[in-house]
MOPAC internal coordinates of N, CA, C and O (Angstrom, degrees):
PM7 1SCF
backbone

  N    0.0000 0     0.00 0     0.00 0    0    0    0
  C    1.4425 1     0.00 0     0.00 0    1    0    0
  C    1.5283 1   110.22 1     0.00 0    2    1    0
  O    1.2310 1   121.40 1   145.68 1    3    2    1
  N    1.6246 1   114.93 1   -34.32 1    3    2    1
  C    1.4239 1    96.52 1  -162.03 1    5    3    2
  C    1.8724 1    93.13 1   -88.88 1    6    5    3
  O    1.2310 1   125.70 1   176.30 1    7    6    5
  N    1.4081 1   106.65 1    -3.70 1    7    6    5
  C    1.8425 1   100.25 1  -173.65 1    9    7    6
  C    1.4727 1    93.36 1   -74.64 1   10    9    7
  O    1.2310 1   114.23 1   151.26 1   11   10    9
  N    1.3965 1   128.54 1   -28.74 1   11   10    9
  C    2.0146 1   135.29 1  -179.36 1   13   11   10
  C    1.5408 1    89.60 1   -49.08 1   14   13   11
  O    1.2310 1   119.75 1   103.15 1   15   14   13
  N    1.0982 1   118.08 1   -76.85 1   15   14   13
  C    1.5743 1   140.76 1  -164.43 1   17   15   14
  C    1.2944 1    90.00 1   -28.54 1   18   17   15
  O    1.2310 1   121.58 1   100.89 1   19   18   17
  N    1.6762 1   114.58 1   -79.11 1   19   18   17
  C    1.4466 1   124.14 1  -165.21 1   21   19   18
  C    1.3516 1   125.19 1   -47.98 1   22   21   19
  O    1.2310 1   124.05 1   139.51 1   23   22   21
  N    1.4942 1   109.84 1   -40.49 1   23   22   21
  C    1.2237 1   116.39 1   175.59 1   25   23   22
  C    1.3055 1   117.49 1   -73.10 1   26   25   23
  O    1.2310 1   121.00 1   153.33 1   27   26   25
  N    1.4369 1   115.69 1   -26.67 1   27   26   25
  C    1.7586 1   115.17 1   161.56 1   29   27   26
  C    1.1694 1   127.13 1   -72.16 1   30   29   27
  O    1.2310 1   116.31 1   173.57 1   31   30   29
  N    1.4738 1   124.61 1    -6.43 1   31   30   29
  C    1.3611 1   145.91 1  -178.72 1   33   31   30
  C    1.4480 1    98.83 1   -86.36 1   34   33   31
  O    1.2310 1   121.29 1   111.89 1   35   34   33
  N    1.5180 1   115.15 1   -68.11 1   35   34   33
  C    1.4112 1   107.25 1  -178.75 1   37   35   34
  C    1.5012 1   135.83 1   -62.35 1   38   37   35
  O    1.2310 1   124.04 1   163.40 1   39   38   37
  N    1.9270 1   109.86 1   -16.60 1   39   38   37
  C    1.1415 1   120.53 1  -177.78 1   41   39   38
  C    1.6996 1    92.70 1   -92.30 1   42   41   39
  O    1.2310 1   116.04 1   154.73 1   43   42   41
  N    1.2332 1   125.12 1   -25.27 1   43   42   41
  C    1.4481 1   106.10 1   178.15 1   45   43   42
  C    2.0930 1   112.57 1   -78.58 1   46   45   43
  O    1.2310 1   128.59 1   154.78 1   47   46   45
  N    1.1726 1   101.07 1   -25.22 1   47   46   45
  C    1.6591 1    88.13 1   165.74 1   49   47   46
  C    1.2380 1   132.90 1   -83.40 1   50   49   47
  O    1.2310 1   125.25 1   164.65 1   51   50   49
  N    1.6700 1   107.51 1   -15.35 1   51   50   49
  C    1.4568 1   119.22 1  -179.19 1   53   51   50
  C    1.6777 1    96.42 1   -52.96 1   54   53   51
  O    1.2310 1   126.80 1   113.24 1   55   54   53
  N    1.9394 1   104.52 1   -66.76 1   55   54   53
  C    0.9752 1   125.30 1  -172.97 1   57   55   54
  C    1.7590 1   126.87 1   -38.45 1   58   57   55
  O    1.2310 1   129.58 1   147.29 1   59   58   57
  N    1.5407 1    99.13 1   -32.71 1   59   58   57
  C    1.4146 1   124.46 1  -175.38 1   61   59   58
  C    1.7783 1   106.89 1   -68.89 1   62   61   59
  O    1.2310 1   133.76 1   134.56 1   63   62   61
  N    1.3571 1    91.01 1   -45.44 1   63   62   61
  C    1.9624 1   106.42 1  -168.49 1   65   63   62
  C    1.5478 1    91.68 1   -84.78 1   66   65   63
  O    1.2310 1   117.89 1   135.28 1   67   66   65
  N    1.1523 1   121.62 1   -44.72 1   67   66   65
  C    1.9219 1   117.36 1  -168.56 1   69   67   66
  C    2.0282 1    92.05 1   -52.41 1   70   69   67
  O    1.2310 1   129.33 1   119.77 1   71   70   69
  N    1.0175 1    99.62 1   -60.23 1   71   70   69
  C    1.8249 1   110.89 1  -174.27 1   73   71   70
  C    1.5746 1    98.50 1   -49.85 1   74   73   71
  O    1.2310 1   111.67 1   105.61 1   75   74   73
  N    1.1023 1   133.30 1   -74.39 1   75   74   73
  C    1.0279 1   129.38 1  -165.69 1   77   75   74
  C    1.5479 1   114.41 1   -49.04 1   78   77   75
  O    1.2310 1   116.48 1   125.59 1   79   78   77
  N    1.3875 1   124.29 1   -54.41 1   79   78   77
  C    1.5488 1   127.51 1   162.14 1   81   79   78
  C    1.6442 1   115.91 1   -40.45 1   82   81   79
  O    1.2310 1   122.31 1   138.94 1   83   82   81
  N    1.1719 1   113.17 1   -41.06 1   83   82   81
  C    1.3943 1   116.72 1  -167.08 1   85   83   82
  C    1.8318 1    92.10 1   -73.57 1   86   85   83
  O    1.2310 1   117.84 1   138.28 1   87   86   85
  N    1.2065 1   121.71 1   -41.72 1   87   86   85
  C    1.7562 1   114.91 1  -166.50 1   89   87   86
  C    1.4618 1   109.42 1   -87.81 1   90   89   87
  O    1.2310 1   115.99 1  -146.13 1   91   90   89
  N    1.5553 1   125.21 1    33.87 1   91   90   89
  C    1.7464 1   130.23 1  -156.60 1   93   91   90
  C    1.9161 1    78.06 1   -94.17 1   94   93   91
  O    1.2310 1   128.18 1   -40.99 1   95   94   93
  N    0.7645 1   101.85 1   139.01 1   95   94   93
  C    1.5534 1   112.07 1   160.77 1   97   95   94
  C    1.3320 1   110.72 1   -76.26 1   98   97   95
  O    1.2310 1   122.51 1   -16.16 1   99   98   97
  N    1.2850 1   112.79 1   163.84 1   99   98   97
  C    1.5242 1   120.59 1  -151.29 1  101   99   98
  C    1.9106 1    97.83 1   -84.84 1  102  101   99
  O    1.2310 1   116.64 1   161.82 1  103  102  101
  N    0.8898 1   123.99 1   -18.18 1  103  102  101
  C    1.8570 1   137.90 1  -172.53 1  105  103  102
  C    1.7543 1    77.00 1   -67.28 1  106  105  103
  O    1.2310 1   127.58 1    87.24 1  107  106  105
  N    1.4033 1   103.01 1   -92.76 1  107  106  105
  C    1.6260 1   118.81 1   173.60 1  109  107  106
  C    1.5249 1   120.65 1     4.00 1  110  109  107
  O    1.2310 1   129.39 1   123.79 1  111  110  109
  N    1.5031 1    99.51 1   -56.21 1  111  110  109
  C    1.3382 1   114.52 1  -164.21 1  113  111  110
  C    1.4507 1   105.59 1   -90.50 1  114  113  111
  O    1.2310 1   121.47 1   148.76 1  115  114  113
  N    1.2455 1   114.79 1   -31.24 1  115  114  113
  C    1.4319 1   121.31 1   175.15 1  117  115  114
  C    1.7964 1   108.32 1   -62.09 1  118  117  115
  O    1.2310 1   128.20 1   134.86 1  119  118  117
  N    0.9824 1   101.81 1   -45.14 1  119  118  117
  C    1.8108 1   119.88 1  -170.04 1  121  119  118
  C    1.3899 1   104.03 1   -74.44 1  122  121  119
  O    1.2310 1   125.46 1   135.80 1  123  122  121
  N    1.2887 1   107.11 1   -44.20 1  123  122  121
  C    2.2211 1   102.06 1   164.86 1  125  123  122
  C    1.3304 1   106.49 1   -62.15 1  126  125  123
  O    1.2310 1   114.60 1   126.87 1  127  126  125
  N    1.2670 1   127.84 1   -53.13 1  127  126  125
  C    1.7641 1   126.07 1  -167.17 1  129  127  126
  C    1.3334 1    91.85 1   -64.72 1  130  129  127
  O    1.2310 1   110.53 1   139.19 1  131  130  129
  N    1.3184 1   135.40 1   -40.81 1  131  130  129
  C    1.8045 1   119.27 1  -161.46 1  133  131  130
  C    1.4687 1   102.03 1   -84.13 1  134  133  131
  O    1.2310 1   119.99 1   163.06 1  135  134  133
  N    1.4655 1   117.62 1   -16.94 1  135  134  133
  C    1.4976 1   116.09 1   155.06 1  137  135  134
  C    1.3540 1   134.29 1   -49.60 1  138  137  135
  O    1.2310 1   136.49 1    95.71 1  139  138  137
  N    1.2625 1    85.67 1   -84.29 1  139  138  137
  C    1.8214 1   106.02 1   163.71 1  141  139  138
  C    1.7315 1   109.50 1   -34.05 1  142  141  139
  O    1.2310 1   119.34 1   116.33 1  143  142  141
  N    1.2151 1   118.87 1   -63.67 1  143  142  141
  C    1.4219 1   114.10 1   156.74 1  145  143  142
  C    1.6347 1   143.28 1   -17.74 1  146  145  143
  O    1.2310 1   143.02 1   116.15 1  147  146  145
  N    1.1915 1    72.89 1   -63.85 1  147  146  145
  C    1.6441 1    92.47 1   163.57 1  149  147  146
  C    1.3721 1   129.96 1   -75.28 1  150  149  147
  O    1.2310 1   114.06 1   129.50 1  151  150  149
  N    1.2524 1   128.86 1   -50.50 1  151  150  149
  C    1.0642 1   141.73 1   150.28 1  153  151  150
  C    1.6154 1   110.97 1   -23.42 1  154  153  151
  O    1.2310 1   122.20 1   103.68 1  155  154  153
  N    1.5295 1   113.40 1   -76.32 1  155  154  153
  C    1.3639 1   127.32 1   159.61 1  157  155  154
  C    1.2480 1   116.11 1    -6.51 1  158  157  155
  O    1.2310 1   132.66 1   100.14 1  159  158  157
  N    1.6912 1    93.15 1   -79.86 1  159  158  157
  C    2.1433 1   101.46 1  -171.47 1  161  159  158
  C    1.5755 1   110.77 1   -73.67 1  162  161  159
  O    1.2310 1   125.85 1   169.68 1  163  162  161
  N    1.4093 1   106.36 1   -10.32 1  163  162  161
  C    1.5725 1   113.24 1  -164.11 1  165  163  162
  C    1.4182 1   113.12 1   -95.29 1  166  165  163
  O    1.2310 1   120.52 1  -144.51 1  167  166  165
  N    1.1492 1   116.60 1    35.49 1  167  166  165
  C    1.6495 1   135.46 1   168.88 1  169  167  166
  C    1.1948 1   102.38 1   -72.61 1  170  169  167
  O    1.2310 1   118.98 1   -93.19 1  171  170  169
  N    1.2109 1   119.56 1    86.81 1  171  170  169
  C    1.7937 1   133.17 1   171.68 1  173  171  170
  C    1.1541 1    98.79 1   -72.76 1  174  173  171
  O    1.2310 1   137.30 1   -40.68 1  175  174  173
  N    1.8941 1    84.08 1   139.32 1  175  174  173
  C    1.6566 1   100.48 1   168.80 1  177  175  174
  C    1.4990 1   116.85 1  -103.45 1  178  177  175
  O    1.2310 1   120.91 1   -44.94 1  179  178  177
  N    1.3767 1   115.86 1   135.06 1  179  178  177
  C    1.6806 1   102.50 1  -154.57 1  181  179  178
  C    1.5824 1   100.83 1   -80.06 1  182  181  179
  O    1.2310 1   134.06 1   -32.20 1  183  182  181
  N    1.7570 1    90.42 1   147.80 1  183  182  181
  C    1.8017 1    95.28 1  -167.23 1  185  183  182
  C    1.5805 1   108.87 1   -55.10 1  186  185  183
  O    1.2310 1   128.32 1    -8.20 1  187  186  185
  N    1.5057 1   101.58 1   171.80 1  187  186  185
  C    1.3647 1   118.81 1  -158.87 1  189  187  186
  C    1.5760 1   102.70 1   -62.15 1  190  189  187
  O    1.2310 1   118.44 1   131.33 1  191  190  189
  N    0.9878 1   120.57 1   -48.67 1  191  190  189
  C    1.9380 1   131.81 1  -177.88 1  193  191  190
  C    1.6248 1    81.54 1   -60.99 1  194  193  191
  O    1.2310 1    89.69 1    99.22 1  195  194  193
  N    1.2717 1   167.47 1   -80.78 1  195  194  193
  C    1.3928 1   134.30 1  -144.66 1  197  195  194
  C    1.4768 1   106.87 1   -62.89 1  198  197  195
  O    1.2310 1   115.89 1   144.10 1  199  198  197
  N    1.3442 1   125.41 1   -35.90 1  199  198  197
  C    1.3961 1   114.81 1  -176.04 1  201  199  198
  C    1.5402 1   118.50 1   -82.38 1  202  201  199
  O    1.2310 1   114.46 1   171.39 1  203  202  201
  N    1.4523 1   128.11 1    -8.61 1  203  202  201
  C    1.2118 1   138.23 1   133.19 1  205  203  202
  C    1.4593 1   128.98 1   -24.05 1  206  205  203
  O    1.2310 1   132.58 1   102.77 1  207  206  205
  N    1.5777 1    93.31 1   -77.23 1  207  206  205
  C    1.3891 1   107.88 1   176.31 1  209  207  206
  C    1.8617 1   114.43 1   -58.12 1  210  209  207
  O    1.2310 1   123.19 1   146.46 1  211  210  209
  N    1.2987 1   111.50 1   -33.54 1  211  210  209
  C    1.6179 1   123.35 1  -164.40 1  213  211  210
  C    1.7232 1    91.58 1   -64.66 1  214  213  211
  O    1.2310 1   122.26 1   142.26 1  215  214  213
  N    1.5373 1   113.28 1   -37.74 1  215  214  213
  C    1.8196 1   120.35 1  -162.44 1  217  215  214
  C    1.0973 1    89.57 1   -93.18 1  218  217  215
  O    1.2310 1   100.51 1   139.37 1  219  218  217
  N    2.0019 1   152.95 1   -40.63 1  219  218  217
  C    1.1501 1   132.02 1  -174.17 1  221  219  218
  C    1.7695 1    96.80 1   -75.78 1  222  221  219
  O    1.2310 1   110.64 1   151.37 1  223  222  221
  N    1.2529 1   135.20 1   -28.63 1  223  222  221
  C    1.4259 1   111.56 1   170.57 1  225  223  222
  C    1.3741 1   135.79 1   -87.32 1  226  225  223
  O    1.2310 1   124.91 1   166.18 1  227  226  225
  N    1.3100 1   108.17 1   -13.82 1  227  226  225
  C    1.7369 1   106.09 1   142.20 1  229  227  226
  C    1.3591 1   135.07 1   -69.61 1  230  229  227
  O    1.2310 1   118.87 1   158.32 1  231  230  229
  N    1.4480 1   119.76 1   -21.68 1  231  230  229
  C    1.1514 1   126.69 1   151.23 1  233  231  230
  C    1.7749 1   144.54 1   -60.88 1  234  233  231
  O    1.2310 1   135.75 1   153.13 1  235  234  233
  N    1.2618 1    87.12 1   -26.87 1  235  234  233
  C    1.3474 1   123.67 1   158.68 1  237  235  234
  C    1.4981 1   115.14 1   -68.47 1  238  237  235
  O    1.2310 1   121.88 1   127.11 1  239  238  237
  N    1.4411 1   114.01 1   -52.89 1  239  238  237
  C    1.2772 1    95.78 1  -170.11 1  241  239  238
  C    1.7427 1   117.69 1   -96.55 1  242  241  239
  O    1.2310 1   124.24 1  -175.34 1  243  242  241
  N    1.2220 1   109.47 1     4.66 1  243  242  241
  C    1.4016 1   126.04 1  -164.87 1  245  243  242
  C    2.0202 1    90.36 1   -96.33 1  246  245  243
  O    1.2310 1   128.53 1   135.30 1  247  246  245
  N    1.2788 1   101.17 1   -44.70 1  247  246  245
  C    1.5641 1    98.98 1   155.67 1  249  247  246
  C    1.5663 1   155.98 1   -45.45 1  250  249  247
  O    1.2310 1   136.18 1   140.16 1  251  250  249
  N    1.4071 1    86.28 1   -39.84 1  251  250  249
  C    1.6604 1   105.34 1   171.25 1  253  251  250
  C    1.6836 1    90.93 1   -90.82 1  254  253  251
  O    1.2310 1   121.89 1   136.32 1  255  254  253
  N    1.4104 1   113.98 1   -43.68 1  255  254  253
  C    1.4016 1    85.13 1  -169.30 1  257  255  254
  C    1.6160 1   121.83 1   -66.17 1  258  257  255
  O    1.2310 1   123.21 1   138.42 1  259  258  257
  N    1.7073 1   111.46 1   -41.58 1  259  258  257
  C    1.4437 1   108.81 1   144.83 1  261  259  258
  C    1.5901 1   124.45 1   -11.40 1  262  261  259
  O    1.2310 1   121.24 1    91.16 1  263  262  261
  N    0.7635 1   115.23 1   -88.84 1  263  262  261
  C    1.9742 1   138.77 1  -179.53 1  265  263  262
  C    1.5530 1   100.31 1   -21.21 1  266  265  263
  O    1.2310 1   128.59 1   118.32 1  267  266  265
  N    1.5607 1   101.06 1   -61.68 1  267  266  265
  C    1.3312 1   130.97 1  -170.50 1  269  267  266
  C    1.6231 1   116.57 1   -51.87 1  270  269  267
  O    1.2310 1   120.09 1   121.13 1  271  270  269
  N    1.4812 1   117.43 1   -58.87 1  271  270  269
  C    1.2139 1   139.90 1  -174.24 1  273  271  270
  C    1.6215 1   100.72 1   -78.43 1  274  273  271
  O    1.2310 1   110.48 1   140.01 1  275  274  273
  N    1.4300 1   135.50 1   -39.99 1  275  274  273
  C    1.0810 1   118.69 1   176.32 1  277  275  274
  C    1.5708 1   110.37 1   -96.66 1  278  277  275
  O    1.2310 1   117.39 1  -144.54 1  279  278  277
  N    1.4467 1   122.58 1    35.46 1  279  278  277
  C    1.2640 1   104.91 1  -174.21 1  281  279  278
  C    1.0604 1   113.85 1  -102.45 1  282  281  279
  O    1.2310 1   112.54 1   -67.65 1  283  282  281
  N    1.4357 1   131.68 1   112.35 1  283  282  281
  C    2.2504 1   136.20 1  -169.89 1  285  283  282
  C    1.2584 1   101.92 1   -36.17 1  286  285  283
  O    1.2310 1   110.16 1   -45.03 1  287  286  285
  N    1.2509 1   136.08 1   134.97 1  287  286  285
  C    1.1290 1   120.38 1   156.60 1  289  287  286
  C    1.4518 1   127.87 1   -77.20 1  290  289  287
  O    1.2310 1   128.40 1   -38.98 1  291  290  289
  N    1.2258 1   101.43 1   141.02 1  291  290  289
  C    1.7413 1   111.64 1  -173.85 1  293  291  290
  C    1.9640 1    91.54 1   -36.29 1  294  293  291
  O    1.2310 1   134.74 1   -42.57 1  295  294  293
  N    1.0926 1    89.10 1   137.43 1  295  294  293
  C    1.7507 1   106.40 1   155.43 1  297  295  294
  C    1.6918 1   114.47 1  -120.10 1  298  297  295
  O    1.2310 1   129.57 1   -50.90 1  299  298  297
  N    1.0902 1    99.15 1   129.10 1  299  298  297
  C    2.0358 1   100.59 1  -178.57 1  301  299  298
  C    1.3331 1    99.45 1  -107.26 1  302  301  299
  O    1.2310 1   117.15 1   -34.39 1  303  302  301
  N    0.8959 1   123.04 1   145.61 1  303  302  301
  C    1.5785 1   131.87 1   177.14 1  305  303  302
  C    1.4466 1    90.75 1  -100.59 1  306  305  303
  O    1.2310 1   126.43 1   -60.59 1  307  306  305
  N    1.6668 1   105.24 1   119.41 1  307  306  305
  C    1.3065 1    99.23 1   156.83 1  309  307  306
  C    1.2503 1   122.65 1  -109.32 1  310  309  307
  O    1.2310 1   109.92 1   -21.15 1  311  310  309
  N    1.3701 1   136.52 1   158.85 1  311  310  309
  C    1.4237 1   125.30 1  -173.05 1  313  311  310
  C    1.4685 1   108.38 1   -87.25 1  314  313  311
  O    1.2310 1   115.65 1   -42.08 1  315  314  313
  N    1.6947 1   125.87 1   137.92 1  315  314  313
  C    1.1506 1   130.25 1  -155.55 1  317  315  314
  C    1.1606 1   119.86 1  -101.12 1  318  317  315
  O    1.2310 1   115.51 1  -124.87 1  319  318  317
  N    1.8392 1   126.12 1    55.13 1  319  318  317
  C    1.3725 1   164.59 1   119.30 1  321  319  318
  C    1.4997 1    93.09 1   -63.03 1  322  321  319
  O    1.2310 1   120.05 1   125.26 1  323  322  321
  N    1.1551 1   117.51 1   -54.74 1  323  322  321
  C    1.6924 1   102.28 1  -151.43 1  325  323  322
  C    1.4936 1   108.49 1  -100.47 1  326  325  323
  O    1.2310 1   120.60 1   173.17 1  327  326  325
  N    1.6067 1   116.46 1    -6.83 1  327  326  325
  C    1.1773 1   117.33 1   167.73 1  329  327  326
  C    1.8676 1   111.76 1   -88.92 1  330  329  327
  O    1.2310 1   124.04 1   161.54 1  331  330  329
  N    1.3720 1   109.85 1   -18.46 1  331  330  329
  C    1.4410 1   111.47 1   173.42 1  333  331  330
  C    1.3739 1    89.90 1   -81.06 1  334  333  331
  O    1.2310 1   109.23 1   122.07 1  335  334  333
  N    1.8368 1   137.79 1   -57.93 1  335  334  333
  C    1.5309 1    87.81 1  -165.97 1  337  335  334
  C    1.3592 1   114.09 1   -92.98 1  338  337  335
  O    1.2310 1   108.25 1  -134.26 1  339  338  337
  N    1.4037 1   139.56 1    45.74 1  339  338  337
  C    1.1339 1   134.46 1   156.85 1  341  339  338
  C    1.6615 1   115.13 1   -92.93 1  342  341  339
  O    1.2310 1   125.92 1   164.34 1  343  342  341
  N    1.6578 1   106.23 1   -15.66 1  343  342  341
  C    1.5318 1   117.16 1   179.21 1  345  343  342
  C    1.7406 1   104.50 1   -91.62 1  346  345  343
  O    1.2310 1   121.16 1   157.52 1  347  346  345
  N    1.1846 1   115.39 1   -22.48 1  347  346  345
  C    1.4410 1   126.44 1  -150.50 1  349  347  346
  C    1.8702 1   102.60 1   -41.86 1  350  349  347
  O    1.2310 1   110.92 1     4.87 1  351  350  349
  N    0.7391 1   134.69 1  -175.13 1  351  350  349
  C    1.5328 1   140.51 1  -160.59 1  353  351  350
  C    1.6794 1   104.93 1  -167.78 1  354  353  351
  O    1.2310 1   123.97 1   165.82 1  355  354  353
  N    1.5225 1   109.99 1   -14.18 1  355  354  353
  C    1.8277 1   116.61 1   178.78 1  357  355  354
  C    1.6009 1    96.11 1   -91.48 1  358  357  355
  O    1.2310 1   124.09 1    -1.11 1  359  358  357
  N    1.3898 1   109.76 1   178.89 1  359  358  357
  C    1.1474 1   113.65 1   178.04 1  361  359  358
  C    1.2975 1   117.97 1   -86.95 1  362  361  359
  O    1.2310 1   119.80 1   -35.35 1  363  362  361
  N    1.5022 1   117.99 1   144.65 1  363  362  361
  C    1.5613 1   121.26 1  -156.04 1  365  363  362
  C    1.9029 1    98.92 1   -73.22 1  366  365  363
  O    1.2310 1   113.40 1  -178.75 1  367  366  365
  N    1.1628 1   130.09 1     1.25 1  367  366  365
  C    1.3345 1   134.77 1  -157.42 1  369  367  366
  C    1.3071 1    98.49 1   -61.18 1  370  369  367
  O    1.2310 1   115.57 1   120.57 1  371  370  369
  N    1.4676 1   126.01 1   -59.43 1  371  370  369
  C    1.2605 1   155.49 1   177.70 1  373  371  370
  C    1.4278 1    98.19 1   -40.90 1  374  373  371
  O    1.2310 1   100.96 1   160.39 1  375  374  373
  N    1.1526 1   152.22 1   -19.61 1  375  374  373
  C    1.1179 1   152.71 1  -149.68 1  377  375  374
  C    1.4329 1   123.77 1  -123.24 1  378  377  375
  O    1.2310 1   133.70 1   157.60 1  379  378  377
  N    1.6757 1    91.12 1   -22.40 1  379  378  377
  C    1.4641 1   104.13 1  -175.50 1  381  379  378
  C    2.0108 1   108.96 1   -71.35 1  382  381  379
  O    1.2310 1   128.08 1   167.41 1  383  382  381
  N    1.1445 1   102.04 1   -12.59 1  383  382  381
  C    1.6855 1   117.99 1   169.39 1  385  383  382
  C    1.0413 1   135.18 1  -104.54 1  386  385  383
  O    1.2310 1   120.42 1  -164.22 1  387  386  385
  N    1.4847 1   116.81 1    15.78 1  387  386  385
  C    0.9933 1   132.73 1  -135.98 1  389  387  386
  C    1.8149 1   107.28 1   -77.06 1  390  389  387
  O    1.2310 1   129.21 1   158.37 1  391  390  389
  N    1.4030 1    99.85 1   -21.63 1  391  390  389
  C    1.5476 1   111.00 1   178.67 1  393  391  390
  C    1.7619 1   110.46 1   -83.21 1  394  393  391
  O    1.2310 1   119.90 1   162.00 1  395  394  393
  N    1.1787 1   117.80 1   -18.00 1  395  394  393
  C    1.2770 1   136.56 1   151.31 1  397  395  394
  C    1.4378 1   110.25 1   -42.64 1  398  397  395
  O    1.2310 1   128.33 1   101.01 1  399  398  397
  N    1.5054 1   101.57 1   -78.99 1  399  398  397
  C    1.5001 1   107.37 1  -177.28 1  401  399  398
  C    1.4675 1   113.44 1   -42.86 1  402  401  399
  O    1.2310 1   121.26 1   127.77 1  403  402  401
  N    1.3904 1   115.19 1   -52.23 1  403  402  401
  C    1.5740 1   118.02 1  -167.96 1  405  403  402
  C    1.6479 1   106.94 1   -72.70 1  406  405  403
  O    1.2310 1   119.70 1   159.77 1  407  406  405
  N    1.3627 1   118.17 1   -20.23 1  407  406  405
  C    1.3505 1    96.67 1   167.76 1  409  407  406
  C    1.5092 1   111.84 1   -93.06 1  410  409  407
  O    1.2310 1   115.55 1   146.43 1  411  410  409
  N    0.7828 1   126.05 1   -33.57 1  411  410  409
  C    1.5792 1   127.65 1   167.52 1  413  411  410
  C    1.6684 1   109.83 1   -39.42 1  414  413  411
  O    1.2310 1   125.31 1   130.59 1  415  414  413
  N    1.7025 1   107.41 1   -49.41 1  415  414  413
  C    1.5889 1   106.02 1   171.78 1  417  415  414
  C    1.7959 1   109.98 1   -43.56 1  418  417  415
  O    1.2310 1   129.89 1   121.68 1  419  418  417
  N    1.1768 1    98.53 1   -58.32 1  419  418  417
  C    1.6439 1   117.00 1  -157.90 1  421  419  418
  C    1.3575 1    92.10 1   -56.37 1  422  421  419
  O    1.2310 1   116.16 1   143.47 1  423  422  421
  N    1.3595 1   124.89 1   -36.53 1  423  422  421
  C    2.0821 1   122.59 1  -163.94 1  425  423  422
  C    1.4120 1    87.03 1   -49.52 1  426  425  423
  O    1.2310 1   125.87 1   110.47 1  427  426  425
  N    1.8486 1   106.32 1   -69.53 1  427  426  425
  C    1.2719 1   137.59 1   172.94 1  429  427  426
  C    1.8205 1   111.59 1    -5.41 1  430  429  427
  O    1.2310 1   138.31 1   101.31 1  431  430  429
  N    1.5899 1    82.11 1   -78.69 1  431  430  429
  C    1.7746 1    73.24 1   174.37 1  433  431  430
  C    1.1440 1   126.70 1   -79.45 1  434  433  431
  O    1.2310 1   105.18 1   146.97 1  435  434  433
  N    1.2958 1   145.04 1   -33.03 1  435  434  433
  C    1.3633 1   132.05 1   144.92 1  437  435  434
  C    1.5462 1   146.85 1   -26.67 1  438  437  435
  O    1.2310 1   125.68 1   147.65 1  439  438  437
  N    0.9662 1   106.70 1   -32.35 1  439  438  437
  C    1.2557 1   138.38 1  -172.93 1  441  439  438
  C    1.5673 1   123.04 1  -112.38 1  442  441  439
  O    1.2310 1   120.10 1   180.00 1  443  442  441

């Protein structure tokens, strides 16, 4: 029932707009066609500086992304005390003295 409704809704505005087009006076009708016309042939081509600008910003971005994609990644050398205890698998307890330990080594070897 409510698709009846709808479809009488849409056939009553079709009907409404078809009538109204058909009674345009001829000025009216002349002044839409020299529109439409125009419109038509009047497919501007955008001035030369937008298509400038359109190729310096693809160029631009094809650049950084360039830069980007080939750029090495930093490598840090870390010294391998601090990569053993960042791997370590014992308990970090041992570690909390760790400047302890290393001078205690050094007595060690000195001594």
């Amino acid at each position: 029932m409510s698709q009846d409704k709808d479809q009488q809704f849409v056939s009553s505005v079709r009907q409404t707009l078809d009538h109204s087009v058909t009674e345009l006076d001829a000025v009216t009708l002349a002044r839409l066609r020299a529109a439409r016309l125009t419109a038509l042939q009047g497919r501007h081509k955008p001035p030369i500086w937008q298509n400038r600008l359109a190729l310096a910003t693809a160029m631009s971005v094809v650049l950084v992304a360039g830069v980007w994609v080939l750029q090495k990644p930093v490598e840090r050398d870390l010294p391998m005390d601090d990569l053993q205890l960042l791997t370590a698998k014992e308990d970090l307890e041992l570690y909390r003295d760790l400047e302890f330990y290393q001078w205690l080594e050094q007595q060690r070897e000195q001594g």
